[in-house]
Residue frames as qw, qx, qy, qz and C-alpha x, y, z in Angstrom:
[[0.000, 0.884, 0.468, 0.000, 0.00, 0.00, 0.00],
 [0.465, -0.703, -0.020, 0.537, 2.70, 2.15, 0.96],
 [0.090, -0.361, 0.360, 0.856, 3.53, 2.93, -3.10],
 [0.280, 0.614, 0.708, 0.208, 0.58, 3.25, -4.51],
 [0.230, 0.920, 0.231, -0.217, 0.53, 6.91, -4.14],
 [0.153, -0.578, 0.572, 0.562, 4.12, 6.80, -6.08],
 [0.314, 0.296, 0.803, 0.411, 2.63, 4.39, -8.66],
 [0.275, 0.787, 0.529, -0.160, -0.46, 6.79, -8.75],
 [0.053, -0.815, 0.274, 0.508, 1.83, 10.16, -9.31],
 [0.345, -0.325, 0.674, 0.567, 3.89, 8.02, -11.86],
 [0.304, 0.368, 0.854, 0.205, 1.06, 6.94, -14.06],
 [0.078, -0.850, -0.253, 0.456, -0.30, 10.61, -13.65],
 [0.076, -0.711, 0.328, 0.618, 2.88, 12.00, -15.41],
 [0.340, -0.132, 0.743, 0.562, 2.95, 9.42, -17.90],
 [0.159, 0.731, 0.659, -0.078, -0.60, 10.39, -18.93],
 [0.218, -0.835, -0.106, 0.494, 0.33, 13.72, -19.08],
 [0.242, -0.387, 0.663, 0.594, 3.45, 13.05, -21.05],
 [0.357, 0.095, 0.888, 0.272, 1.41, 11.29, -23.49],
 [0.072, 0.822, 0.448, -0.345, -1.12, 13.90, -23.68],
 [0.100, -0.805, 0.211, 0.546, 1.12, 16.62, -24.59],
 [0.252, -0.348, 0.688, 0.585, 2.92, 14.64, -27.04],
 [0.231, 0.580, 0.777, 0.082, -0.89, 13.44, -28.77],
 [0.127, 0.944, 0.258, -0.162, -1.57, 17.51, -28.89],
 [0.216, -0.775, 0.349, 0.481, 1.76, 18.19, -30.10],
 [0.382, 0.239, 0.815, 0.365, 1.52, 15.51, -32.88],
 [0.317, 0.694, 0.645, 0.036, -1.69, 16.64, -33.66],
 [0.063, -0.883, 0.129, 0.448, -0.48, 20.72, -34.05],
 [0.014, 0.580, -0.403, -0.708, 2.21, 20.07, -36.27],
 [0.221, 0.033, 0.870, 0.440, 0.87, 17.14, -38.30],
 [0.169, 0.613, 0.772, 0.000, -2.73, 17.61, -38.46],
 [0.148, 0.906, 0.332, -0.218, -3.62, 21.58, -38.50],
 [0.539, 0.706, 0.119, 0.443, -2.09, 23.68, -41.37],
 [0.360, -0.717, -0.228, 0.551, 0.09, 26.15, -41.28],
 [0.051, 0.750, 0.140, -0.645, -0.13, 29.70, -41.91],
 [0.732, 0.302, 0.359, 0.494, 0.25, 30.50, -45.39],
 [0.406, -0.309, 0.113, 0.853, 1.91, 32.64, -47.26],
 [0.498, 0.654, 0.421, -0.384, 0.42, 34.85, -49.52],
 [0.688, 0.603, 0.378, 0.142, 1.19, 35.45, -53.30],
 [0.356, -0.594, 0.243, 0.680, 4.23, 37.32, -54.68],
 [0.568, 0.794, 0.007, -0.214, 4.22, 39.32, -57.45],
 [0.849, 0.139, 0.305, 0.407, 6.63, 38.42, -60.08],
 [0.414, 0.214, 0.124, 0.876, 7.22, 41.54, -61.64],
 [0.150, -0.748, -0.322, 0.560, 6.76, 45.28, -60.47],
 [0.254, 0.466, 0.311, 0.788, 6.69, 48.90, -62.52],
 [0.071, -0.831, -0.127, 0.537, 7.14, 52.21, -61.02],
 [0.257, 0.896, 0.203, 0.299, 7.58, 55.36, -62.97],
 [0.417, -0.557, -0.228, 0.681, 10.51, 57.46, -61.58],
 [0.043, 0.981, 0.187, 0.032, 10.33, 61.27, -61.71],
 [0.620, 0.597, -0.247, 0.446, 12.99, 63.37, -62.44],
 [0.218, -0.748, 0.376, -0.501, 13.79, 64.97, -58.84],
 [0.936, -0.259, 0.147, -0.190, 13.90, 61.21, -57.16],
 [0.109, -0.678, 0.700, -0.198, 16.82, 59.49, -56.13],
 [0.927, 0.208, -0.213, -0.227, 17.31, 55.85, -56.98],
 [0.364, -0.710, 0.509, -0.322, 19.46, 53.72, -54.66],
 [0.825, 0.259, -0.332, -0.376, 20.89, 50.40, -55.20],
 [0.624, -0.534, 0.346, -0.453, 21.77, 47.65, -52.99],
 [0.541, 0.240, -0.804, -0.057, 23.70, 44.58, -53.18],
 [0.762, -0.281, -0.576, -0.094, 23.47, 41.70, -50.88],
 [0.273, -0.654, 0.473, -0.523, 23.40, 42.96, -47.46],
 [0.549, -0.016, -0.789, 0.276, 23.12, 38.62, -45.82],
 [0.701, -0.605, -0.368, 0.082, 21.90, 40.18, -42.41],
 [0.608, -0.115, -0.239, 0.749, 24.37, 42.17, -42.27],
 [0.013, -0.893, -0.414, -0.178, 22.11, 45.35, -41.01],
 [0.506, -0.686, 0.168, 0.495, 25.12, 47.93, -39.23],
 [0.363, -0.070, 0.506, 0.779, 26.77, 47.56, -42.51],
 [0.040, -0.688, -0.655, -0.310, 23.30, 48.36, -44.13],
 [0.187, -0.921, -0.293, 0.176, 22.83, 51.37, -41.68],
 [0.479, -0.481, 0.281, 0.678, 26.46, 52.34, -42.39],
 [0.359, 0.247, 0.637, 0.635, 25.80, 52.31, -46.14],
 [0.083, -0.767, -0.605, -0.200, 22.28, 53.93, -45.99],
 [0.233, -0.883, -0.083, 0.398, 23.90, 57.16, -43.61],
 [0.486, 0.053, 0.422, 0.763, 26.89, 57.29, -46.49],
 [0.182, 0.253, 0.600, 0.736, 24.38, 57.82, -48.87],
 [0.438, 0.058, 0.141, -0.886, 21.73, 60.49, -47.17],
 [0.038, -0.258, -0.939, -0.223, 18.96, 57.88, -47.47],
 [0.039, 0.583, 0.519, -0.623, 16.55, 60.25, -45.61],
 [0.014, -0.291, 0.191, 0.937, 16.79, 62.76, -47.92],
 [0.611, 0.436, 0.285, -0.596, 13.34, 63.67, -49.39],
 [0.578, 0.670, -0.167, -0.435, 12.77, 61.81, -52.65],
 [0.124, 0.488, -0.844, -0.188, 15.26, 58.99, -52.19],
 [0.958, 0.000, -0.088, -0.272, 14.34, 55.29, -52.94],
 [0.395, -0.445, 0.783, -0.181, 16.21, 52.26, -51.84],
 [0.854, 0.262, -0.288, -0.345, 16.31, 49.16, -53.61],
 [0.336, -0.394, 0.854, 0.050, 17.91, 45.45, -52.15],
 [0.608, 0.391, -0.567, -0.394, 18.76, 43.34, -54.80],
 [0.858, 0.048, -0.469, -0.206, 18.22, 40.29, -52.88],
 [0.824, 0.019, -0.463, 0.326, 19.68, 38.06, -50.40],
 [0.096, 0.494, -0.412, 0.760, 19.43, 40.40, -47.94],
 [0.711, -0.513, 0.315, -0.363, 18.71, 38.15, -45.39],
 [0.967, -0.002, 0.126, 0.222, 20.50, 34.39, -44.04],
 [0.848, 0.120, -0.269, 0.441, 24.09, 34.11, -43.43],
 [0.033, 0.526, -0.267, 0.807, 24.40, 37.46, -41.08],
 [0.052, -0.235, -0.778, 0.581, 23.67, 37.83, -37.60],
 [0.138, 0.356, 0.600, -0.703, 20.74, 40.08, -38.08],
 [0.070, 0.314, 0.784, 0.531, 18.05, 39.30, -40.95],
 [0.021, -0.725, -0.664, 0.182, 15.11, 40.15, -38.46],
 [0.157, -0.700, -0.135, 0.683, 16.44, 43.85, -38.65],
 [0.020, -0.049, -0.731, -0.680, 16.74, 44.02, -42.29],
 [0.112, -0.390, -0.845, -0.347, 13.39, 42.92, -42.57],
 [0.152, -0.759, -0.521, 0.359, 12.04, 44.93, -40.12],
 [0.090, -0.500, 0.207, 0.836, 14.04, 48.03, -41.32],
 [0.087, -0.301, -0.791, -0.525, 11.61, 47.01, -44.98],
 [0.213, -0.684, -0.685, 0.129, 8.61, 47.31, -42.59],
 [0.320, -0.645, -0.258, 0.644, 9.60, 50.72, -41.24],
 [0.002, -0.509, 0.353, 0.785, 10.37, 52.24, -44.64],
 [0.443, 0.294, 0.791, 0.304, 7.90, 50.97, -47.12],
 [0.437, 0.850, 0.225, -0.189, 7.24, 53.94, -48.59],
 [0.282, 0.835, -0.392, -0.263, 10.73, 54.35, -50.04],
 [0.307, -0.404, 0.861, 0.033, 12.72, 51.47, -49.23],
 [0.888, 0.187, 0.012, -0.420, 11.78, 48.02, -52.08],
 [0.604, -0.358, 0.672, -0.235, 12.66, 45.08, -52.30],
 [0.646, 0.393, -0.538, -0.372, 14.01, 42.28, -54.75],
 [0.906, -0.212, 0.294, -0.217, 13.67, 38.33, -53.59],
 [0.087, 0.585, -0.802, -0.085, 16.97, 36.65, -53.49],
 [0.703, 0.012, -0.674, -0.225, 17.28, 32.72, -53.80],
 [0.283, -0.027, -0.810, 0.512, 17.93, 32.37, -49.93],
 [0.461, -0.058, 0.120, -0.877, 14.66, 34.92, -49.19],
 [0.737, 0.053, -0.255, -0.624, 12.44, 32.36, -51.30],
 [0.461, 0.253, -0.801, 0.286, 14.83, 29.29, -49.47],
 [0.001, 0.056, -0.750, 0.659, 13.70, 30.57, -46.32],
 [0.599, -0.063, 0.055, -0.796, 9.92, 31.18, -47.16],
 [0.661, 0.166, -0.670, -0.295, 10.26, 27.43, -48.75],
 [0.256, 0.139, -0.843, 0.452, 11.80, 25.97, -45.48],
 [0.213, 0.057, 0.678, -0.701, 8.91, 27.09, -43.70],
 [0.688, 0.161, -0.372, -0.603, 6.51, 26.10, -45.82],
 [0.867, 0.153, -0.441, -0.177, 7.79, 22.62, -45.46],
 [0.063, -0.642, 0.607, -0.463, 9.45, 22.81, -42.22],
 [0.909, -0.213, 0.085, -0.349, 7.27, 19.50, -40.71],
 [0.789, -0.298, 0.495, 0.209, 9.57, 17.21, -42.32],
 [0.594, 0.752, -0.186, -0.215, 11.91, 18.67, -44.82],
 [0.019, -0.649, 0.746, 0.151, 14.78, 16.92, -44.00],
 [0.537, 0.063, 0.841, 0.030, 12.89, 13.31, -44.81],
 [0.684, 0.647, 0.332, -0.061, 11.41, 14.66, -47.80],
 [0.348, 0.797, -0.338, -0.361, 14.10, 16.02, -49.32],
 [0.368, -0.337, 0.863, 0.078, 15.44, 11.77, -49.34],
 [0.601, 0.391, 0.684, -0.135, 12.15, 10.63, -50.79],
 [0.048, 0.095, -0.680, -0.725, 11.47, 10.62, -54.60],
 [0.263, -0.581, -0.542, -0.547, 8.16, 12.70, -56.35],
 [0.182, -0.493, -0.658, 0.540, 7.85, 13.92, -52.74],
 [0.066, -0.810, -0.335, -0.477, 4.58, 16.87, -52.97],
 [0.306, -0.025, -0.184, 0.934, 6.01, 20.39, -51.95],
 [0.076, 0.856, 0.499, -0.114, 4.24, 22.81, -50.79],
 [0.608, 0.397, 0.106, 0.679, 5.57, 25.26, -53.29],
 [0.076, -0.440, -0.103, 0.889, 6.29, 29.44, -52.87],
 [0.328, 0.666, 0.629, 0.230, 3.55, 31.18, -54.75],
 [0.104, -0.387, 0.165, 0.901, 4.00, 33.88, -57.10],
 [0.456, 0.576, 0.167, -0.658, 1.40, 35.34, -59.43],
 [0.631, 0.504, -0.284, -0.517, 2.54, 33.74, -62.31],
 [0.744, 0.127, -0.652, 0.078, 3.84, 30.27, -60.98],
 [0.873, -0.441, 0.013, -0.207, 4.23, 27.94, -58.53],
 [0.380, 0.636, -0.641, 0.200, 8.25, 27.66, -57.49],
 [0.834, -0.510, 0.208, 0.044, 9.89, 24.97, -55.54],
 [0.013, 0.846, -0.529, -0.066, 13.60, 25.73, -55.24],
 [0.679, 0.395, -0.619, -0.003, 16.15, 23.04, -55.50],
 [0.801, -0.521, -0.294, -0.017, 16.03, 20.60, -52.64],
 [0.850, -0.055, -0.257, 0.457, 20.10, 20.82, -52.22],
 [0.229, 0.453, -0.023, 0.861, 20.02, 24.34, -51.95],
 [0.572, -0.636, -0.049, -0.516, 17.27, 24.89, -49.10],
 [0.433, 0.201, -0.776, 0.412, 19.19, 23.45, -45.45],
 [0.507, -0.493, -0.590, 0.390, 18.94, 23.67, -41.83],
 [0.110, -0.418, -0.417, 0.799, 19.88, 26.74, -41.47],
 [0.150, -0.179, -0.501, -0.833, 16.95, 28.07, -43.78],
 [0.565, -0.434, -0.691, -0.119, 14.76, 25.99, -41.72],
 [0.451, -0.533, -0.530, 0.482, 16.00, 28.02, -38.54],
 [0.141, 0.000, 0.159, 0.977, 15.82, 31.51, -40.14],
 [0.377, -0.345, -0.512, -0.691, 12.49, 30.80, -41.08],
 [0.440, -0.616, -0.617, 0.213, 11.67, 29.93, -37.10],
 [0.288, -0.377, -0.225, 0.851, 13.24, 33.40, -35.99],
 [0.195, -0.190, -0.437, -0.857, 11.43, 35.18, -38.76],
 [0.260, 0.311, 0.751, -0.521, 8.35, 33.74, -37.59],
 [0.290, 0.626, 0.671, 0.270, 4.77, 34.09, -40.08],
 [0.143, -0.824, -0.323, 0.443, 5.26, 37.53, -39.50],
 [0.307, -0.593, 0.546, 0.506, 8.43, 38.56, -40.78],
 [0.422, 0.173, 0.755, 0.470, 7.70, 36.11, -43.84],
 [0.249, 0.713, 0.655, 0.037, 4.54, 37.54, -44.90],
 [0.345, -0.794, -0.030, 0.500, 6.34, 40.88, -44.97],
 [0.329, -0.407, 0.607, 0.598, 8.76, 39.92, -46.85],
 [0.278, 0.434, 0.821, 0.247, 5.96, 38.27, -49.62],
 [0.123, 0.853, 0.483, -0.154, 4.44, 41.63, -49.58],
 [0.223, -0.843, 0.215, 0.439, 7.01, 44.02, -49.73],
 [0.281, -0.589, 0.626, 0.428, 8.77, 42.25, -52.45],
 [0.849, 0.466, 0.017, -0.247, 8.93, 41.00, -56.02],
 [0.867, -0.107, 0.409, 0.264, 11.05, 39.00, -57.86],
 [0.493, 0.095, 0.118, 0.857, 11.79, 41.74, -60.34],
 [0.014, 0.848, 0.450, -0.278, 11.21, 45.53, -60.67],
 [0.388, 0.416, 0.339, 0.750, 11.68, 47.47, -63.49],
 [0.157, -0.807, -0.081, 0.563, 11.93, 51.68, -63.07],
 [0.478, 0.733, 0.396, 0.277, 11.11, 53.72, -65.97],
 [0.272, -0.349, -0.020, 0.896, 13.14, 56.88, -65.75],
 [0.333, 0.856, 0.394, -0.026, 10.25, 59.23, -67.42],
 [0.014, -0.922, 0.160, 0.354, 13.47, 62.10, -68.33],
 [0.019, 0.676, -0.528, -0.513, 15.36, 59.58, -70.26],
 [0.853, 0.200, -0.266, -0.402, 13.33, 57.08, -71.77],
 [0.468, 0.358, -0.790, 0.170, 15.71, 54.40, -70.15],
 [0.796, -0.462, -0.035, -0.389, 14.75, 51.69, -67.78],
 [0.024, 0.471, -0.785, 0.402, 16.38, 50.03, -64.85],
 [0.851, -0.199, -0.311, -0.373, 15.51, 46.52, -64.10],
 [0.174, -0.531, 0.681, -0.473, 16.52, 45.46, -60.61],
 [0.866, -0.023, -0.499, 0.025, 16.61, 41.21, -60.70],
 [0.584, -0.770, 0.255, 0.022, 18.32, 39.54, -58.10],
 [0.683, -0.155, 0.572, 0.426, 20.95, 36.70, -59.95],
 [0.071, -0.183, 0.488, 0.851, 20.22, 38.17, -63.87],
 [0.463, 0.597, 0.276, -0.594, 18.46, 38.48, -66.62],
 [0.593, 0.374, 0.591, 0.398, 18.09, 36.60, -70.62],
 [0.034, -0.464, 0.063, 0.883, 18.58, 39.79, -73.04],
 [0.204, -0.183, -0.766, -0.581, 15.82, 38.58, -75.02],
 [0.017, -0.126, -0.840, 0.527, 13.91, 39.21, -72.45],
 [0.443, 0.119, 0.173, -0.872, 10.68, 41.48, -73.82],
 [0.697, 0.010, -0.068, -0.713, 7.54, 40.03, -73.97],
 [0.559, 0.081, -0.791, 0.237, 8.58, 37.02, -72.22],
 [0.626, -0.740, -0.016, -0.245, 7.27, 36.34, -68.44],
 [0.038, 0.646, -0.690, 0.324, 10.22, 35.64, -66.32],
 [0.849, -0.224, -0.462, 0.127, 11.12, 32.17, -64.87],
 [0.491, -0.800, 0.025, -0.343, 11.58, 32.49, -61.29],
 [0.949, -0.064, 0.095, 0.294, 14.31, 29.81, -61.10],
 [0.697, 0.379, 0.195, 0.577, 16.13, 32.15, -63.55],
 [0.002, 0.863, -0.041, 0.504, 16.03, 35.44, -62.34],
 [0.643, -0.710, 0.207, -0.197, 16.61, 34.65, -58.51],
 [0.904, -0.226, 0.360, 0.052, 19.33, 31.76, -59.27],
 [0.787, 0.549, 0.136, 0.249, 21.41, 31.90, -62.65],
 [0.189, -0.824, 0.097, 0.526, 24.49, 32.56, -63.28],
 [0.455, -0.273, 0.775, 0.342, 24.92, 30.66, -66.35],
 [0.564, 0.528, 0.496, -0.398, 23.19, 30.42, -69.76],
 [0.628, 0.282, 0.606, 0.397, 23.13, 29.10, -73.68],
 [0.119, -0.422, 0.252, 0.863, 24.02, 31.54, -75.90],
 [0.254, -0.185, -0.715, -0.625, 21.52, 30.03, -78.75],
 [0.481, -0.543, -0.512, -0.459, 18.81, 29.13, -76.16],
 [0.013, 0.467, -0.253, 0.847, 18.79, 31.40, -73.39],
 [0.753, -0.428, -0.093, -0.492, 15.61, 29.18, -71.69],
 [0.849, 0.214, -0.371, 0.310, 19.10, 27.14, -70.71],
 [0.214, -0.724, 0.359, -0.548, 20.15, 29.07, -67.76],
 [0.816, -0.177, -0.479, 0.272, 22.00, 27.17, -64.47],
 [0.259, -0.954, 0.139, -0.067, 23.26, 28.53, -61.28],
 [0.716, -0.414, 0.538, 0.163, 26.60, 26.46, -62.22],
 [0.313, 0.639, -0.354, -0.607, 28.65, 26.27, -64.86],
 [0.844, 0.245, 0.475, -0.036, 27.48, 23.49, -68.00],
 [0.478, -0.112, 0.621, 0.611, 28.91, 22.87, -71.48],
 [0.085, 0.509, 0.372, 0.771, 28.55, 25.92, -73.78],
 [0.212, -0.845, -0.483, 0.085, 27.22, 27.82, -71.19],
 [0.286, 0.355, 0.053, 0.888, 28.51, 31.51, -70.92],
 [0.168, -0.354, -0.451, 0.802, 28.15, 33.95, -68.04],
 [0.265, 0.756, 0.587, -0.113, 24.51, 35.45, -68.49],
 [0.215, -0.840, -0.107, 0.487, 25.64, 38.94, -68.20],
 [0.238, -0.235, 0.642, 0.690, 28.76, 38.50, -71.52],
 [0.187, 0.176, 0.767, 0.588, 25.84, 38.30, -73.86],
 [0.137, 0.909, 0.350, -0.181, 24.18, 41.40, -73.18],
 [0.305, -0.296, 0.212, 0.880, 25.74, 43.37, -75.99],
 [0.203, 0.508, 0.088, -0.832, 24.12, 45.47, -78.57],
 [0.208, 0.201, -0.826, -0.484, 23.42, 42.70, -80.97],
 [0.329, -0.276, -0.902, 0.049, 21.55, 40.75, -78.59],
 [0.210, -0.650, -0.724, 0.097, 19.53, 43.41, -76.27],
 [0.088, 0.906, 0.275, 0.309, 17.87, 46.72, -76.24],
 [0.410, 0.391, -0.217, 0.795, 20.16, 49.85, -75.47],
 [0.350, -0.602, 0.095, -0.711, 17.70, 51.95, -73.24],
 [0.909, -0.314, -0.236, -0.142, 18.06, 48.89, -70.67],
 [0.196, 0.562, -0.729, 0.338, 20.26, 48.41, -67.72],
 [0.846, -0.397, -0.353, -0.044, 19.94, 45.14, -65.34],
 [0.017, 0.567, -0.688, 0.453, 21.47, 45.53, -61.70],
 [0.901, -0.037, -0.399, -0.169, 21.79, 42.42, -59.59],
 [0.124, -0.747, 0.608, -0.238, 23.50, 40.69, -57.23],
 [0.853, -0.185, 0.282, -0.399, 24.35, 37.45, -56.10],
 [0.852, 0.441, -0.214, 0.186, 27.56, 36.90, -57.95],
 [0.599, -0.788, 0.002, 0.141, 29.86, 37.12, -55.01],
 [0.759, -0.090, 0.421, 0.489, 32.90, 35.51, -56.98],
 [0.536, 0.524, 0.310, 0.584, 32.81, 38.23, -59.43],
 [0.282, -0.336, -0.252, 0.863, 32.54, 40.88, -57.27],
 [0.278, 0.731, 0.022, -0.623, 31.60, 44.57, -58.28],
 [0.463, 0.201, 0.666, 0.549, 31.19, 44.03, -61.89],
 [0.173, 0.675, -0.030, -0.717, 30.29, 47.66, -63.70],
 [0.531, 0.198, 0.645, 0.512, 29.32, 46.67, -67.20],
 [0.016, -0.164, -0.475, -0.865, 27.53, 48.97, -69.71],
 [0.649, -0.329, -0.179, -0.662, 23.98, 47.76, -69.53],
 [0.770, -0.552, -0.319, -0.033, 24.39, 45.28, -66.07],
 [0.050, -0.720, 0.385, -0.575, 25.49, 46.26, -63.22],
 [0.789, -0.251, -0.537, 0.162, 26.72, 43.50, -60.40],
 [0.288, -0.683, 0.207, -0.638, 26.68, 44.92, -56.99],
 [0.914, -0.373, -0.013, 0.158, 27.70, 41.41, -54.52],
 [0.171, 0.838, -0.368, 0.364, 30.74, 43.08, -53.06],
 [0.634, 0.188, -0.686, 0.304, 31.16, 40.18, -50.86],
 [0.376, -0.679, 0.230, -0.587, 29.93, 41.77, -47.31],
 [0.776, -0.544, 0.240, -0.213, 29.30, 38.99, -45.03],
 [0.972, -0.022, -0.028, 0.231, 32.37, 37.35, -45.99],
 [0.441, -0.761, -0.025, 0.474, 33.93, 40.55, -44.79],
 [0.172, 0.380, 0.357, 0.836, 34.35, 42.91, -48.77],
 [0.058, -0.054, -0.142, 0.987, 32.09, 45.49, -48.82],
 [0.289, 0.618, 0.677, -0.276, 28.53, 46.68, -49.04],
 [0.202, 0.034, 0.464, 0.862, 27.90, 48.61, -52.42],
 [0.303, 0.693, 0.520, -0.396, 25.48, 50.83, -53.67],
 [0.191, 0.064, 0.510, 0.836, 24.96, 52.53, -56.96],
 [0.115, 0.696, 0.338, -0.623, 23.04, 55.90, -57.02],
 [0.436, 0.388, 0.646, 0.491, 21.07, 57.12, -59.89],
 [0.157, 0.847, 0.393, -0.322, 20.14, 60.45, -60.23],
 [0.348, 0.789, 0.494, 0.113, 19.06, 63.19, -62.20],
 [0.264, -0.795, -0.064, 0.542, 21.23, 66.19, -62.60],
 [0.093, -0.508, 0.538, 0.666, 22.39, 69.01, -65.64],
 [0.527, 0.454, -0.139, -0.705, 19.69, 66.98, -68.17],
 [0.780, 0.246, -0.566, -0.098, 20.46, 63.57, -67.93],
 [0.824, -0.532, -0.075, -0.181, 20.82, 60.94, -65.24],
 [0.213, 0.664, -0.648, 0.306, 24.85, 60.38, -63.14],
 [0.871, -0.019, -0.475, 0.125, 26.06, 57.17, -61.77],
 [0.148, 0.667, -0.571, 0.455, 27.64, 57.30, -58.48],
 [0.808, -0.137, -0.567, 0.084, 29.13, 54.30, -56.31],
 [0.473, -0.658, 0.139, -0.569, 29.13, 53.80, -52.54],
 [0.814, -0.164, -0.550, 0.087, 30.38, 51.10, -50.25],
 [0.449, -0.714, 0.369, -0.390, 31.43, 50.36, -46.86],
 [0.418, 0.362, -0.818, 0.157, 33.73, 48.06, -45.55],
 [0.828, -0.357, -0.123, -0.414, 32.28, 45.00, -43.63],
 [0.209, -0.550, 0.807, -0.059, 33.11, 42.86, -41.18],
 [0.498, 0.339, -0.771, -0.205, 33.85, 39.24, -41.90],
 [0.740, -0.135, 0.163, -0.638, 31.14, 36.88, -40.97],
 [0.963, 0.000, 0.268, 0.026, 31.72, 33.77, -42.60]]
């Protein structure tokens, strides 16, 4: 008699235990979770001649540099815009602030979806059990939605830590990001008939009247000179750096693509693209490149700061 009220207590907890773990099953397996909403694929703004046009390479989380860059370049000033080309979150210490610093400035400050952004939205999409599905073959994804497709990144590219960015982010932080951002965004310059199209990885110079593949904009750096729908983030046989076969033979003059996400090439100033992955979190620099208006015609002028060294 004397342990029965230890048998009782014990049998108690295991009940308990079993409980919890029956409502904790049932949470992540059984009730949905949150979704994301719809990303637009491609944006169009108008800019005006007195506006200030700000470009952004891959800041990684790396938000200090980001504030360091952004006081350089007067961001405040009336009339300026702000553009990150991507990948400005995941491998830095501080993505949430990025993302939040988006929130705080959405009236000037926009946004281009890198391949690690749409990595992390993916992870959490599929966070239940991505690391057994990415083993299984034909496994059903639950994909990132954008207005004109349904993407699911490459399994080998989406990890752990994607999967733990996307807990710290939280449905909040994501949905933010889905809102705030497109996958490209093109900026008319109304004073010189010339447009700036702000991708994150590149851009086919055949591009008009074509819809963009999401795979290809956010991911490529590679791509068939004869059939441009050929595009890899790695290099294949015949393939040729996207960017070498924008020349005046092959795509319109009034066009400039800026981008990032080519780390290994660095700052890469062409004619009509403009690579802006200066290497920050691996401790290069944060770049910008400032458009503006002045004397009857628009003036280039570069910016960076010097980062520290992360990974």
């Amino acid at each position: 008699m004397a342990n029965n009220p230890k048998s009782f207590w014990l049998a108690l907890s295991t009940f308990i235990f079993v409980l919890l773990s029956l409502v904790y099953t049932y949470v992540i397996l059984a009730v949905p979770a949150p979704r994301l909403p719809s990303i637009a694929t491609q944006r169009a703004i108008t800019a005006v001649e007195n506006e200030r046009w700000i470009f952004v390479g891959d800041v990684h989380g790396m938000y200090d540099e980001l504030q360091e860059l952004l006081s350089l370049v007067d961001a405040e000033k009336p009339d300026t815009h702000v553009v990150l080309l991507g990948d400005f979150v995941s491998k830095g210490p501080q993505s949430g602030k990025v993302v939040h610093y988006l929130e705080e400035n959405r009236n000037s400050t926009h946004c281009i979806l890198g391949n690690h952004e749409i990595n992390v939205m993916f992870a959490y999409l599929n966070r239940r059990d991505l690391k057994k599905r990415l083993s299984r073959k034909n496994s059903r994804w639950d994909p990132v939605v954008f207005d004109t497709e349904n993407y699911v990144p490459r399994h080998d590219q989406v990890n752990n830590k994607h999967k733990l960015l996307a807990q710290q982010l939280g449905i909040s932080k994501l949905t933010s990001m889905a809102t705030l951002c497109s996958a490209e965004l093109q900026i008319h310059l109304n004073a010189s008939d010339h447009t700036l199209i702000a991708v994150h990885a590149g851009l086919a110079p055949d591009f008009e009247g074509k819809q963009p593949k999401i795979g290809d904009i956010t991911t490529m750096k590679y791509m068939l000179p004869k059939d441009h729908s050929k595009t890899s983030k790695y290099k294949f046989y015949k393939a040729r750096r996207w960017f070498k076969l924008w020349n005046a033979d092959t795509a319109p003059e009034n066009v400039t693509v800026l981008y990032g996400h080519d780390a290994n090439s660095g700052l890469n100033l062409r004619k009509q693209t403009k690579g802006l992955d200066s290497g920050c979190v691996g401790g290069g620099k944060l770049t910008a490149l400032e458009y503006v208006y002045k004397n009857g015609k628009y003036h280039e002028y570069l910016h960076q700061v010097k980062c520290r060294q992360f990974m």
